[in-house]
N, C-alpha and C positions, 0 to 999 in steps of 0.2 A: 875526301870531298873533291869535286869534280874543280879544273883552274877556272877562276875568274874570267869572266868575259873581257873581251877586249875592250879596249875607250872606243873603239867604231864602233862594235856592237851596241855595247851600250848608249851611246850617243844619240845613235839610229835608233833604239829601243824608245827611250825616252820621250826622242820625237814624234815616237808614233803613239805615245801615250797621251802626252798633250793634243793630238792631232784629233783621236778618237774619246778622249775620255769626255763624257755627258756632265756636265757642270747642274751639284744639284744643290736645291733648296734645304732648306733650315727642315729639321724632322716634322715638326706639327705643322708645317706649309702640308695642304693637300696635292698639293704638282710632286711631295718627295716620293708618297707611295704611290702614287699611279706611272712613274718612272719604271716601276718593275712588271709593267702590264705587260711587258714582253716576255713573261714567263709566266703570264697566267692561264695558259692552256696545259702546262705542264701537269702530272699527277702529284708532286713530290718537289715544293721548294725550301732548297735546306740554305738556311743564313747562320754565316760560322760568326765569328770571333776573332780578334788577335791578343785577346784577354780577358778573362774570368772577371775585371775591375774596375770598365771604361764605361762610362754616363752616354756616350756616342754610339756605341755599338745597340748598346739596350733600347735607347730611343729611336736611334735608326732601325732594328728588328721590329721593336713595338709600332710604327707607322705603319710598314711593310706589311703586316700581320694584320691590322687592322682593316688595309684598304684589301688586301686578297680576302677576305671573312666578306668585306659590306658587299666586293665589286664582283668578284670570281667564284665563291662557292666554297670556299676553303672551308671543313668542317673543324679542321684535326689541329690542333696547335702540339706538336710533343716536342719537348726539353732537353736538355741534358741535366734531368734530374732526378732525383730517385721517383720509383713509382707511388707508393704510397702515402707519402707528403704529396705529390700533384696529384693525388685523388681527392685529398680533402681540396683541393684547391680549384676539380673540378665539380664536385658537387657544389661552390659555391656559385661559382659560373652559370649551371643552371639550374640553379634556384633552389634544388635538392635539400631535403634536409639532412643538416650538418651533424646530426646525433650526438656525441658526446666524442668526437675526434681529439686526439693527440693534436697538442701543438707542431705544424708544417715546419719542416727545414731550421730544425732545431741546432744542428750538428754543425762545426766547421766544414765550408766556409757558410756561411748563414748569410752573408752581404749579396749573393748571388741570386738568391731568389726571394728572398726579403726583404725588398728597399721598395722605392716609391714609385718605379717606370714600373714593375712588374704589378705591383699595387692599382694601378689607374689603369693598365692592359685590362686588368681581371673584373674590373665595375665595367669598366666596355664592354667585355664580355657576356657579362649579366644585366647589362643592362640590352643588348645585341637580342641574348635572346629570349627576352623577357617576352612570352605569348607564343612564342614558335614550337610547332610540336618538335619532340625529339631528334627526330631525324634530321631535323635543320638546325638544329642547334651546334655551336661552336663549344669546343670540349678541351680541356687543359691535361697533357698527359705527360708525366715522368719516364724514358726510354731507362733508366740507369737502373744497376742493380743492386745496390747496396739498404740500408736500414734492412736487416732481416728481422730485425725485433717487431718492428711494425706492421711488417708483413705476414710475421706469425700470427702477430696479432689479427688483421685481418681475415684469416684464412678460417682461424679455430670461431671468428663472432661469425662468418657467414654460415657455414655449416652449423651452429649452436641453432642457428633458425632454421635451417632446411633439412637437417639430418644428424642430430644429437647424436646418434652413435658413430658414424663417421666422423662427428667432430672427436668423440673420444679416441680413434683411432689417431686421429692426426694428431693429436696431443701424446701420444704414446711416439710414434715415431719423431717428432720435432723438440723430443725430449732428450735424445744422444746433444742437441742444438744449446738446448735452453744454458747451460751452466756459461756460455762463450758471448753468451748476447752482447754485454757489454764490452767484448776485448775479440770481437775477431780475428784480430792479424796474432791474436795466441793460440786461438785453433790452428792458424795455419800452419804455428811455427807448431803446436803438438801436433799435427796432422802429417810431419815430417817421419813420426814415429810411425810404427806398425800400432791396427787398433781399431782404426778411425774409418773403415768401410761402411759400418753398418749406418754412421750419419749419411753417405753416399747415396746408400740402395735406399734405406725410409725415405728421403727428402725428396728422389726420384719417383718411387712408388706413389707418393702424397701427390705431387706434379701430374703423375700419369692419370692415377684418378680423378681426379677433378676435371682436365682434360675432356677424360670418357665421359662425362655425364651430356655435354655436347648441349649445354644449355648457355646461349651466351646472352642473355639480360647484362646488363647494366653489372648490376652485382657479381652475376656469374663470372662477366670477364673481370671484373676487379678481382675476385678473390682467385680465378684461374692463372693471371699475371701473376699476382704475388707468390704462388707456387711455384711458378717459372721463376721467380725472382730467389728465390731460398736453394732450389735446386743451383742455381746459375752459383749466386753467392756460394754457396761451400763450395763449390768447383774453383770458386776464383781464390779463397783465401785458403785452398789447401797446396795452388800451385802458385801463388807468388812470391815465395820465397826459395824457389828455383832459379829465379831468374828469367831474361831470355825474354821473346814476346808474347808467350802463351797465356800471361795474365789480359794484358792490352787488347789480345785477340779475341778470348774470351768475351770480354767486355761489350767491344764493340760488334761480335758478333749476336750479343744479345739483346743491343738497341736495336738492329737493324730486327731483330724476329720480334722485339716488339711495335715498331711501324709495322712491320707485314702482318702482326697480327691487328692492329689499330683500323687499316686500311678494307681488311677482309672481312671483317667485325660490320663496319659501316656500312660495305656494299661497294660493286662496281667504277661507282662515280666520283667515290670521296678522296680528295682532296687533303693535303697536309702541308700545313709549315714546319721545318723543323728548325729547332734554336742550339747549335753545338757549338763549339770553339771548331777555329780551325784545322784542328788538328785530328778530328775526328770526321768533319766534311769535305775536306780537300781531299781527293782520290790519292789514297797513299800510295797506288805505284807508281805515280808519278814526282817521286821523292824519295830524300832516305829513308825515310818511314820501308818503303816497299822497298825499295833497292838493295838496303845493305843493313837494314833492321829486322827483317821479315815480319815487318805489321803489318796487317790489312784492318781498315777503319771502315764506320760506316756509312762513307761518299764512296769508298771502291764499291763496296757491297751492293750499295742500291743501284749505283751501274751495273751492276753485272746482273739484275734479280730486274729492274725496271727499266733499263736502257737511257734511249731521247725523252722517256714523262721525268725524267731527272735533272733541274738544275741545279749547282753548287755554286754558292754565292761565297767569296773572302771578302776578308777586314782587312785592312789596313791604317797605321798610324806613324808619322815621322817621330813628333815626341809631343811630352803634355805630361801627367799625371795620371799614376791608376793605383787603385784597394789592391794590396797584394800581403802575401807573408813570406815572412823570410823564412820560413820552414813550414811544414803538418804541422796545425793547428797552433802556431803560434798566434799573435794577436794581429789583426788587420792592422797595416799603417798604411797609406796616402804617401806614396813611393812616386820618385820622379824619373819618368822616363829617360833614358838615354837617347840623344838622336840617332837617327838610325844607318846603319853601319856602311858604309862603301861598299857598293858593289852590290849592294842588295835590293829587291823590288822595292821597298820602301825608298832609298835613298832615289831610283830613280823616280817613285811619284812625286816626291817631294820636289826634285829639280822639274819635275816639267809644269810645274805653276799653280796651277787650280789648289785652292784648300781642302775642296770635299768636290769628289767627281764618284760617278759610275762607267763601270769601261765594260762594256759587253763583250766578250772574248772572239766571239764571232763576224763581231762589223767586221773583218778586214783580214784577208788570210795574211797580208805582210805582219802584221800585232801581231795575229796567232801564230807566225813562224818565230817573232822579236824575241817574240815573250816565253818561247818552249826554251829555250835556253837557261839551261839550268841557273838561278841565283839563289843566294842567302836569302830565307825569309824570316822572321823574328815569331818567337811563338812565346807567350806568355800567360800560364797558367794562375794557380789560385798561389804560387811562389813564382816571387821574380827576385833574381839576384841580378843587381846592375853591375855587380863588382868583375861580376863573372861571363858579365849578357853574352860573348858572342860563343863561348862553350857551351853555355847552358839555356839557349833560349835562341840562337839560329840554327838554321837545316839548309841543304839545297833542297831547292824544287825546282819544276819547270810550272811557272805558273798560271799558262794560258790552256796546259793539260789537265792542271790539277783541280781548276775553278773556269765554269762558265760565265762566269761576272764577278767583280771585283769593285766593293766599296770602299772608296780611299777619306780618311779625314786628316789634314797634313798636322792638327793638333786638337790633342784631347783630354779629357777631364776624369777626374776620379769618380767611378759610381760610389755613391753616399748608402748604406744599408747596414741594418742589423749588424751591430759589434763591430764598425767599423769608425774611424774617426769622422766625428761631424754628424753620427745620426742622432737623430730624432730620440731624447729619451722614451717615448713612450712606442715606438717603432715596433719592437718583438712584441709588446702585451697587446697592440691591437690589430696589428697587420694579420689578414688585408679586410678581414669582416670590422670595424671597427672605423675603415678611414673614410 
């Protein structure tokens, strides 16, 4: 790690945060989302996260989202979630029938897109575009790759209606697949052996066909995505138990080709919010991520493929509470933040007073010189260990590089959702058609 800034720097830093940071309103005030109209000319506004678990960030996103949809044109809402659980979650949006769908975002962590902000997003939604022809309508899309089970599933019911024997085919090659459905990370670990190519070439072939047929309805790109998505999936669970960042890379090389397909789909003019943590939005070479990790995320990516129609929005929190686990798929608990560490972007938003500001990285080349200086930034996923926070949960970055704007809340609250402490019992059996 790069040394600590000095107390002048940071001093001077600080003050120029307080100086420029935009003091904003309570999330459902309508002054909070129209605060981000300074990037509604943009093609491509992505709002990260500093956690998988904060009531603040979700709400703050859900404003944001809502006022670029009514004011700006935004078509494209896509997640950091898998694809086909936010399918069913776009057909509900508009208006579509829901046929006999699999229950959404069943899997750990389930509080992330299960809870009640995303629940009241998605009647807005539907209710936004209740009467508008398609084209205007606002769309809920999953960028992630994983559930392949579901995606199989999708692939073999669209083809079962448009070309039964195709569909047999793809049932024949997705069949090296079927025995791992439920245990992928044991494919990968048997996919270490010799053996395991011909999952490889079928899942590719399946992908390529579907592709060719160059039909993109509604259906067509859903069941074309999840081709993309089974092909990407074995790629990912037969290299990450190599190690290294080939998996990560993978990954987020395959959000970012699904917005470019999302965007190409729509047409010239369409518009997108994107919902990631910050660890996927924040342009990784402008951190260890890029520097001395060799990742590349999907905020480098979309700079380099869309340029200036690109802004990168972070999170920020001093301390408060957040839904986290102490491990994969152990059980959600309502974990209490640590304050946030010296020396870090956090601690100086904290010292320069405002509770909840926005800092646009551009007012002021002095910020944007303060702030490229590398500091500690805190990242907290769907695992937070406090015991461990500043090994396991800071990085350097330079942060006035890495994000075009910066949402700061100096204290925050635990998102309440599916299998987490404090929900709703009947939350999983009716969300979100039911609430």
């Amino acid at each position: 790690m790069a040394d600590h800034p000095s107390f002048r720097e940071t001093s001077s830093a600080g003050a120029l945060i307080g100086r420029f940071a935009r003091p904003l309103p309570p999330p459902e005030h309508a002054a909070f989302g129209a605060s981000f109209g300074r990037w509604s000319g943009r093609r491509i506004l992505m709002l990260g996260e500093a956690s998988h678990g904060t009531a603040d960030f979700y709400q703050a996103r859900a404003a944001v989202t809502r006022h670029m949809i009514e004011h700006h044109g935004f078509t494209i809402v896509a997640v950091e979630a898998d694809w086909p659980d936010a399918a069913v979650l776009n057909r509900y949006v508009r208006g579509l029938p829901l046929g006999d769908p699999s229950e959404p975002f069943q899997r750990f962590p389930r509080w992330m897109w299960r809870n009640g902000i995303i629940g009241d997003l998605l009647d807005w939604m539907r209710d936004w575009n209740r009467g508008k022809p398609a084209e205007r309508q606002a769309g809920f899309y999953g960028l992630d790759m994983y559930n392949m089970s579901d995606a199989m599933q999708s692939v073999l019911a669209y083809l079962e209606q448009t070309d039964p024997g195709a569909a047999e085919i793809a049932r024949q090659r997705y069949g090296c697949l079927q025995p791992w459905l439920d245990r992928p990370g044991a494919y990968g670990r048997a996919a270490l052996t010799n053996g395991y190519h011909a999952c490889e070439e079928a899942v590719i072939r399946q992908c390529r066909d579907l592709l060719e047929r160059q039909n993109y309805g509604a259906e067509a790109l859903e069941a074309a995505q999840n081709a993309r998505l089974i092909a990407s999936a074995e790629r990912y669970y037969r290299i990450m138990y190599r190690g290294g960042a080939d998996a990560w890379n993978l990954r987020d090389s395959h959000m970012c080709g699904t917005l470019s397909t999302l965007l190409k789909t729509a047409g010239p003019d369409a518009k997108a919010v994107v919902w990631a943590h910050n660890s996927h939005i924040g342009d990784a070479r402008q951190g260890d991520m890029g520097q001395s990790m060799g990742e590349h995320n999907l905020g480098q990516l979309a700079r380099q493929e869309w340029g200036d129609q690109v802004a990168l929005i972070g999170f920020g929190t001093h301390e408060g509470t957040v839904t986290a686990a102490s491990d994969w798929d152990d059980p959600a608990e309502v974990k209490t933040v640590r304050p946030s560490h010296p020396g870090s972007i956090e601690r100086l938003c904290h010292d320069s007073g405002p509770s909840s500001f926005l800092l646009d990285m551009s007012t002021d080349p002095g910020l944007m010189e303060a702030l490229a200086t590398p500091r500690l930034q805190r990242f907290i996923g769907v695992i937070y260990r406090p015991e461990s926070e500043l090994l396991s949960h800071y990085m350097q970055t330079a942060v006035s590089r890495q994000y075009d704007g910066w949402i700061w809340f100096d204290r925050t609250s635990a998102l309440v959702g599916a299998g987490s402490p404090g929900a709703q019992p009947d939350l999983p059996d009716t969300w979100p058609f039911g609430m």
